[in-house]
C-alpha positions in Angstrom: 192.9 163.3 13.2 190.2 162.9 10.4 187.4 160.5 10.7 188.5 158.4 7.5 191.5 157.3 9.9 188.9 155.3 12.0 188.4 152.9 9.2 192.0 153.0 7.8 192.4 151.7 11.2 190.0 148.3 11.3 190.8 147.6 7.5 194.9 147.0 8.5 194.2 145.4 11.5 191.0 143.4 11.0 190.5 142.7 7.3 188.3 139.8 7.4 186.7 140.3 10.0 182.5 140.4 9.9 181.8 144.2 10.6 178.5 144.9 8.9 175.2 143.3 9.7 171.7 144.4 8.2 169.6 142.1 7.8 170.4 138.5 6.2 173.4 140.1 4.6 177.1 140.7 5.8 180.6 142.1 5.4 183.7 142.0 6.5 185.8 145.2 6.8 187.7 144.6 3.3 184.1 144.2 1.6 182.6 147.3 3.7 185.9 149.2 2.7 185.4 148.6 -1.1 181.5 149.3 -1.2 182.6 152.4 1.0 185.5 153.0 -1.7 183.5 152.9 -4.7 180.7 155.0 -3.3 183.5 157.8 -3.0 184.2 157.2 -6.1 180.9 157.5 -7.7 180.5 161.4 -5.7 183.7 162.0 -7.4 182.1 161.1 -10.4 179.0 163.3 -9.9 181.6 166.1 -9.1 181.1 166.2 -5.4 184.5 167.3 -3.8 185.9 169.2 -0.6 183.3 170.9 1.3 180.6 170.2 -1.1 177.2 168.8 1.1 175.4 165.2 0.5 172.4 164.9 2.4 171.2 161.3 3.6 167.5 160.3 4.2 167.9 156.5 5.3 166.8 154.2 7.9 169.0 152.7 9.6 170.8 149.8 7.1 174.6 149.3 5.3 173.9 152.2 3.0 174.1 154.6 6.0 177.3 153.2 7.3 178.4 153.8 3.6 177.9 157.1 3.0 179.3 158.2 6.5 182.3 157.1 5.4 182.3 157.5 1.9 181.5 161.2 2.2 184.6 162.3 4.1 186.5 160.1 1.9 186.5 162.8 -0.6 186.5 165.9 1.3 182.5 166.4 1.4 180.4 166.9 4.2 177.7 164.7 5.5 174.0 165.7 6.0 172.2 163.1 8.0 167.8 164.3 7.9 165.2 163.2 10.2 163.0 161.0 8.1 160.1 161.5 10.3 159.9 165.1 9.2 157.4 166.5 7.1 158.5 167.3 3.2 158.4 171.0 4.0 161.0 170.4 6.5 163.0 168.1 4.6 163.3 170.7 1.5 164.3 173.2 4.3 167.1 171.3 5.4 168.1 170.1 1.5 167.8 174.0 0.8 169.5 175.4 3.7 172.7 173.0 3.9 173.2 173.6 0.1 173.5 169.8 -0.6 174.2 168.7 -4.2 173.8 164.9 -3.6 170.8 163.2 -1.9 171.1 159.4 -0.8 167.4 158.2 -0.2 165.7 155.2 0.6 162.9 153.9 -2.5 159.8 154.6 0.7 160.9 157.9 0.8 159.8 158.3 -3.0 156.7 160.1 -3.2 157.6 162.9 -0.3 160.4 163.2 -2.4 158.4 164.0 -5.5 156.5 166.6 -3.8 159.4 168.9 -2.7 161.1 168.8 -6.4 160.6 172.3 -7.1 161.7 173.7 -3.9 164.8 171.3 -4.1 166.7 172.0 -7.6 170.1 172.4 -5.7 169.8 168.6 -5.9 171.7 167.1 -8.4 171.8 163.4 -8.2 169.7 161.5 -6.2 170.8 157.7 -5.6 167.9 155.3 -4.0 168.8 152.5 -2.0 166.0 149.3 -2.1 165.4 148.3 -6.4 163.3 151.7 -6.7 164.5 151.8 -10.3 166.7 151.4 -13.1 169.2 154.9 -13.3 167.9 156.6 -16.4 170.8 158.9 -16.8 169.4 162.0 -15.1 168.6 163.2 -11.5 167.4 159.4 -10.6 169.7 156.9 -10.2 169.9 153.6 -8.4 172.5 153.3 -5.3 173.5 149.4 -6.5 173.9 149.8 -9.9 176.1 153.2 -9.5 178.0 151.2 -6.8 178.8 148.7 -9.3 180.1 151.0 -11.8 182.6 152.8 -10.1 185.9 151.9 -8.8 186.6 150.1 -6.0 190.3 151.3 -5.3 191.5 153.4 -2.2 191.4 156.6 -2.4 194.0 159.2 -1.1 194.2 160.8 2.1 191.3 163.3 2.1 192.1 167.3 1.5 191.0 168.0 5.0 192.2 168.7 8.6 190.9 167.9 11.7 189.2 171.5 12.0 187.2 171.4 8.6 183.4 170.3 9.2 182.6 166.4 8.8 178.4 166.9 9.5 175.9 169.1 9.7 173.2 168.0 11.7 169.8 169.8 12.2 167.9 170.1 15.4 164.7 168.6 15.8 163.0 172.4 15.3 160.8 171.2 18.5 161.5 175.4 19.6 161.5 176.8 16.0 163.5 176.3 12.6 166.0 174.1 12.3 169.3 174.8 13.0 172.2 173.0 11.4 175.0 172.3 13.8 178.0 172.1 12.7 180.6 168.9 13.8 184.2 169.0 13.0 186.2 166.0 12.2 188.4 166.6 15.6 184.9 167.2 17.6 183.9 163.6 16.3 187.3 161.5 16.0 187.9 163.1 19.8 184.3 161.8 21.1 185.0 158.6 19.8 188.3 158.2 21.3 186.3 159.7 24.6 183.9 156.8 24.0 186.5 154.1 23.7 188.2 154.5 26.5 185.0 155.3 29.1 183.3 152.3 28.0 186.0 149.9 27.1 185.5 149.4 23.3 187.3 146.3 21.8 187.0 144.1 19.1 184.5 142.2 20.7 181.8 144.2 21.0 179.0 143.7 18.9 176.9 147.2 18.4 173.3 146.8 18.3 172.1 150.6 16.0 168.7 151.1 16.9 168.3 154.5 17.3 168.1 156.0 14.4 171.8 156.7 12.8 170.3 160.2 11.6 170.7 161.1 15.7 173.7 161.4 17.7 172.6 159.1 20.3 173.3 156.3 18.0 175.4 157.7 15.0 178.9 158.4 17.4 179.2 154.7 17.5 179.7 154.3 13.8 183.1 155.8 14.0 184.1 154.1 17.9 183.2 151.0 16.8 184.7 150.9 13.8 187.9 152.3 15.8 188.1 148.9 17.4 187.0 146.9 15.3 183.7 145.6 16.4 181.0 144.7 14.7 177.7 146.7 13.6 174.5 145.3 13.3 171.5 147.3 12.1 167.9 147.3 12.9 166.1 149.2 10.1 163.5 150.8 13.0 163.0 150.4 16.7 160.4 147.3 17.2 160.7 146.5 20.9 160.3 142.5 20.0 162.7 142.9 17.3 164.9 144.2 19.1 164.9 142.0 21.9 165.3 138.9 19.6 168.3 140.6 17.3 170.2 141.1 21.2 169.7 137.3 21.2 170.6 136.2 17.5 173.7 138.5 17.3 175.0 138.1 20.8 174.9 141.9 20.8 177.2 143.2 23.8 175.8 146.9 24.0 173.6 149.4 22.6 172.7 152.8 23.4 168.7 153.2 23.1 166.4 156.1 24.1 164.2 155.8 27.1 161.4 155.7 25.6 162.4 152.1 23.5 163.8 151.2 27.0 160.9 151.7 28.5 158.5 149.4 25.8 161.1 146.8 26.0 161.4 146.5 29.6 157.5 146.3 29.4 157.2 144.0 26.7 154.8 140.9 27.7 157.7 138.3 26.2 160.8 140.2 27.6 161.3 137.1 29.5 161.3 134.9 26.4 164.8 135.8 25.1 168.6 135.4 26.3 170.4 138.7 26.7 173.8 137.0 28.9 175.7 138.7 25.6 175.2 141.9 26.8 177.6 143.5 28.6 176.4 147.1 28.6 172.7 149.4 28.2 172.9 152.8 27.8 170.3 154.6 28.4 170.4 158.9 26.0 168.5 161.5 24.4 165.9 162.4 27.5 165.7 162.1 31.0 164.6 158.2 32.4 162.7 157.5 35.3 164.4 155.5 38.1 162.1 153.1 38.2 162.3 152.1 34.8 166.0 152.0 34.9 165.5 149.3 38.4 164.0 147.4 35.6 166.3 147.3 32.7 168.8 146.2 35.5 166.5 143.5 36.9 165.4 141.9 33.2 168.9 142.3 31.2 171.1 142.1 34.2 174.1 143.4 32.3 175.7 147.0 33.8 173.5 150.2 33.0 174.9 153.5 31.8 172.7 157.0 31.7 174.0 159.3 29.5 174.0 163.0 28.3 174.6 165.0 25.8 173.6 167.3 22.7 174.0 167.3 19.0 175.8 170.7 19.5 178.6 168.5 21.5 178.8 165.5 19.3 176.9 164.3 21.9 178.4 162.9 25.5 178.4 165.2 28.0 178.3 163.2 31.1 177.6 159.4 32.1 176.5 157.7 34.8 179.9 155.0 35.2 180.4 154.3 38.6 183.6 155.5 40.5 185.7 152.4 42.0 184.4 153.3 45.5 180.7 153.7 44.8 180.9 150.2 43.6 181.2 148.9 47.1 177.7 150.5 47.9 174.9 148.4 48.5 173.2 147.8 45.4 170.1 150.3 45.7 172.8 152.8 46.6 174.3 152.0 43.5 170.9 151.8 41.5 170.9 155.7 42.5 173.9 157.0 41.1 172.8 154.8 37.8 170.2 156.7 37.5 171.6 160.2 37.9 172.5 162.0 34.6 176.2 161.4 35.5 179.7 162.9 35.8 181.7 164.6 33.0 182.6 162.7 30.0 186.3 162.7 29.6 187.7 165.9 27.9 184.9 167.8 28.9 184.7 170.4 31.5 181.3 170.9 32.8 179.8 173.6 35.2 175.9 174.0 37.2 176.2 177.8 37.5 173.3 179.9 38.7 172.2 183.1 36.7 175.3 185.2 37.8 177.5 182.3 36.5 178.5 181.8 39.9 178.5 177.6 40.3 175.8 176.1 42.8 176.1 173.9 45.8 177.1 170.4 45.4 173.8 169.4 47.5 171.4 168.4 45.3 169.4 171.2 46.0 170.4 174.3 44.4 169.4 174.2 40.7 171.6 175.9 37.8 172.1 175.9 34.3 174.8 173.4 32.9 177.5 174.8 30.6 180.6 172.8 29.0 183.4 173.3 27.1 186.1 170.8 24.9 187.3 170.0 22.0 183.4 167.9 21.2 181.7 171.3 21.8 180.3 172.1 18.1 182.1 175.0 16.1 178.6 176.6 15.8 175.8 176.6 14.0 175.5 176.7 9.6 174.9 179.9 8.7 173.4 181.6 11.9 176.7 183.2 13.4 173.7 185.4 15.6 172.5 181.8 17.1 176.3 180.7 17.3 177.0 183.8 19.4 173.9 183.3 22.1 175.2 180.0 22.9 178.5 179.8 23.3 179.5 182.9 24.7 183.5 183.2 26.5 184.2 179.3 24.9 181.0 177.6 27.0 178.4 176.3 25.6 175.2 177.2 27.7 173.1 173.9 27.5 169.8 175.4 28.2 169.4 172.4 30.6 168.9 172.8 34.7 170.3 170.3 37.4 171.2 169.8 40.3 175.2 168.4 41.6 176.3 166.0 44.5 179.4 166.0 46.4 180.7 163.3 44.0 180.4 165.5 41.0 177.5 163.2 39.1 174.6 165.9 38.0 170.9 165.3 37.8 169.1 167.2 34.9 165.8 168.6 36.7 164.4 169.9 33.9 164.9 172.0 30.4 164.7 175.6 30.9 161.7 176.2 29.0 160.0 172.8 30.2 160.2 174.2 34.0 156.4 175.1 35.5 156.3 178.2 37.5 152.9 177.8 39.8 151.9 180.1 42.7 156.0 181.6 42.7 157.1 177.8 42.9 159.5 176.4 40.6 158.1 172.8 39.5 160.3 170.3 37.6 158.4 168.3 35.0 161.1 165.6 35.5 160.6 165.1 39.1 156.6 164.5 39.2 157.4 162.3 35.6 159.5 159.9 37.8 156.5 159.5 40.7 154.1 158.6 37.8 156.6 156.0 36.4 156.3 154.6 39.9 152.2 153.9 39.5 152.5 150.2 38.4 149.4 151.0 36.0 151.4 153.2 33.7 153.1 152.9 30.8 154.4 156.4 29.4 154.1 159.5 31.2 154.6 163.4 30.2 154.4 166.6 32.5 153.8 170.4 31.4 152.6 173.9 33.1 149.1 174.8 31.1 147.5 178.4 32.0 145.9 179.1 35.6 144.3 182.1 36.5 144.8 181.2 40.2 148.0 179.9 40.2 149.6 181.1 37.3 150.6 177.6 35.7 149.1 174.7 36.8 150.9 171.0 37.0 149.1 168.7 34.2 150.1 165.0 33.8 149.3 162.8 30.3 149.3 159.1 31.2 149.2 156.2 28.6 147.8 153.1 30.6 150.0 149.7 30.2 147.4 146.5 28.3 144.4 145.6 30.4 145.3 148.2 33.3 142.9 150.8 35.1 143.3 154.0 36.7 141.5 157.2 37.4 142.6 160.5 37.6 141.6 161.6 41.3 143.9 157.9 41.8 146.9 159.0 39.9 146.9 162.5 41.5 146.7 161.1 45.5 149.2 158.8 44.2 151.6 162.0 43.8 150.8 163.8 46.5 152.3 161.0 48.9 155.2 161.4 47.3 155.5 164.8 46.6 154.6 168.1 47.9 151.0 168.8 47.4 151.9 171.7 45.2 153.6 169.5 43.1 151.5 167.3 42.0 149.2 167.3 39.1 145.7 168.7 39.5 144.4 167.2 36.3 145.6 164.1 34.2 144.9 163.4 30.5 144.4 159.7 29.8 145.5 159.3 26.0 146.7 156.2 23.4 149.9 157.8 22.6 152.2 160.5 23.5 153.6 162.4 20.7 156.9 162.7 19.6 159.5 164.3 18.2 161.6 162.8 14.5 164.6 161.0 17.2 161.7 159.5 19.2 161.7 162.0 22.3 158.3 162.9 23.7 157.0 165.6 22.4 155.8 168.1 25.4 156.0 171.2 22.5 153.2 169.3 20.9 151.1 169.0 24.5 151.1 172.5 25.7 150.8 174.3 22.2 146.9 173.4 22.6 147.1 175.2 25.9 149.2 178.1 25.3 148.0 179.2 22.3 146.4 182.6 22.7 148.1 182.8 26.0 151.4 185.1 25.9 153.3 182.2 28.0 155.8 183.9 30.5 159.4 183.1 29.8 160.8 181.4 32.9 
């Protein structure tokens, strides 16, 4: 099965119906299938074919939408770039995949212009937003080439389910990007996964707000267009924005980052707004706080979903869906496995082994690596066969993350391997003390990492943003932990700052925080 069969699919059965929104403008799934048609056509033109790489550098809109279905159309592969990068990244990634096309928003002009020399393997660029008039060259303009080119269907594409449909590079948060590699059947079998764990129908009205260059958001392009529902796009994450498009669109679900979840839950008119369309949250990309989740269920009181999962596995690993007899728990019973990173996603096979590969104790104490295998597990990694080899080793991919399991089988990531604190021979998880500081009703955002100490060998330090108009201090926040937590545990310094930083997909950055403390320091591998 080829992803092109995913819109084959809503155009027979749902012709007229409206499946593109962005902005004031619309389609239905015949007008989306011709814009999509003659943007195939127009690669053809350029002489982009099977195998051949078109990178896109886009917020989220129609165009997006476009070219991830225009691409495959003809055989090419899709190369979806963080737009928060710097322009040395970008030409890396422009370099590195080898693409021949680029499709570019008209903002993303002048970082453009200052990579052009280290980008010549770019042939054609086509800008999206009136930048300009095509003058025949390198420059052209997405509309006016769209209107050109034929608007017929195209043949079946020259590819099988095993040939590559994506290449999408980490974030580089641990070093250069690497370009992971998605095959048609790793994609079409996650959205078919998707469909049938969340109940995908016609009626659902997708709300893309995380940014379609990231997995937590771009799977739903081809499950929703599976079924039939609509998309609506919100260029960038605004937490009012978003809470008013819920409203206006009579959105049903959305899959948001916890760290938008977090802002919108906190907004100061969150309880302006009517939100009875949705039907579904879900909650990816980084670990969430339970308290935050309590929330989310308490203002949008519509069912909650955690997720988990990785580019390298296209991306659901596990979710937090409730079997039929947890449902009859009392509800902060329930809250509790809502919060937990979840069980296996369907068609994946998922282990917590410990460092002999031996699997650990469903107790929710012994902690272990998890690894997975299935048919969404990525066929490795462009160019790096090396890299590809140190991760998946005897079919399973080793995740790099650590949690614990229950007797029900639902996991709870503790912490990434390299984000784990090691103080005075204890393990500390940065997750665990980031969920007690969620709890302090003065903060907002919350990050925890191990900085050097000659006593203890790492020492636990907290940064806290502070929500509008509240106060805390530092020796407050830190008894505030210790009567919740081991005394070892908790932080013995906290950071006040404006901001947390953050990664291109919107994750917080903890890289970024400890680099100031680490550098100089040879940092012990844990």
């Amino acid at each position: 099965m080829v992803l092109t069969e995913t819109l084959a699919k809503a155009l027979r059965l749902f012709p007229r119906k409206r499946a593109v929104v962005c902005g004031e403008r619309h389609w239905t799934y015949q007008e989306f299938c011709r814009r999509t048609n003659r943007l195939s056509h127009g690669l053809k033109g350029f002489g982009i074919g099977k195998d051949d790489k078109v990178a896109i550098l886009h917020p989220n809109c129609h165009a997006f939408l476009e070219a991830y279905y225009a691409i495959p159309q003809i055989g090419a592969i899709s190369v979806p770039i963080n737009y928060r990068l710097s322009p040395k990244e970008t030409a890396f990634i422009l370099q590195d995949s080898e693409s021949k096309v680029l499709i570019a928003d008209s903002t993303f002009k002048n970082r453009i212009d200052e990579m052009r020399e280290e980008i010549r393997g770019i042939e054609r660029i086509l800008w999206t937003g009136g930048l300009r008039e095509s003058d025949g060259s390198i420059d052209l303009n997405y509309e006016k080439e769209l209107e050109q080119a034929d608007d017929s269907p195209l043949p079946n594409p020259p590819v099988s389910d095993e040939d590559v449909a994506q290449i999408y590079y980490t974030s580089g948060t641990t070093g250069q990007p690497k370009g992971v590699m998605l095959s048609h059947k790793n994609v079409a079998t996650h959205a078919l996964g998707t469909i049938a764990e969340i109940q995908l129908t016609d009626g659902d009205v997708w709300l893309h707000v995380a940014p379609l260059f990231h997995l937590a958001d771009a799977w739903a392009t081809w499950a929703v267009t599976w079924v039939g529902g609509t998309h609506v796009l919100v260029r960038e994450f605004d937490a009012k924005v978003v809470l008013e498009t819920i409203e206006r669109e009579k959105a049903t679900l959305t899959n948001l980052i916890p760290t938008m979840l977090n802002l919108m839950v906190n907004h100061p008119e969150v309880g302006r707004f009517d939100y009875s369309s949705l039907r579904i949250l879900l909650s990816g990309g980084a670990p969430i706080a339970p308290e935050v989740v309590r929330k989310i269920v308490e203002i949008f009181k519509c069912d909650y979903i955690q997720t988990y999962g990785m580019t390298e596995t296209s991306p659901y690993l596990t979710l937090s869906i409730l079997k039929e007899h947890l449902k009859k728990l009392p509800s902060a019973d329930q809250l509790r496995f809502k919060s937990k990173t979840g069980r296996e996603f369907i068609g994946v096979e998922l282990k917590v082994v410990d460092e002999q590969g031996k699997e650990i104790k469903k107790d929710e104490k012994e902690v272990g690596e998890i690894i997975v295998k299935g048919d969404i597990v990525t066929k490795g990694y462009w160019k790096l066969p090396e890299e590809t080899k140190k991760s998946i080793r005897d079919g399973w991919l080793y995740t790099g993350d650590m949690a614990v399991m229950d007797e029900e089988g639902y996991v709870t990531i503790v912490d990434r391997k390299k984000d784990m604190i090691l103080t005075g021979g204890e393990n500390v998880y940065s997750t665990e003390v980031e969920n007690v500081l969620y709890m302090h009703p003065a903060i907002l955002e919350c990050a925890v990492i191990g900085i050097p100490d000659q006593k203890w060998g790492e020492a636990v330090k907290g940064f806290v943003v502070l929500k509008p108009g509240q106060e805390a201090t530092e020796r407050e926040i830190i008894q505030f932990c210790k009567e919740r937590l081991a005394h070892y545990k908790a932080p013995k310094s906290i950071d006040f700052i404006g901001a947390l930083p953050r990664t291109g997909s919107g994750k917080i950055h903890k890289k970024g925080l400890r680099d100031k403390y680490w550098e100089g320091y040879d940092k012990k591998v844990h």
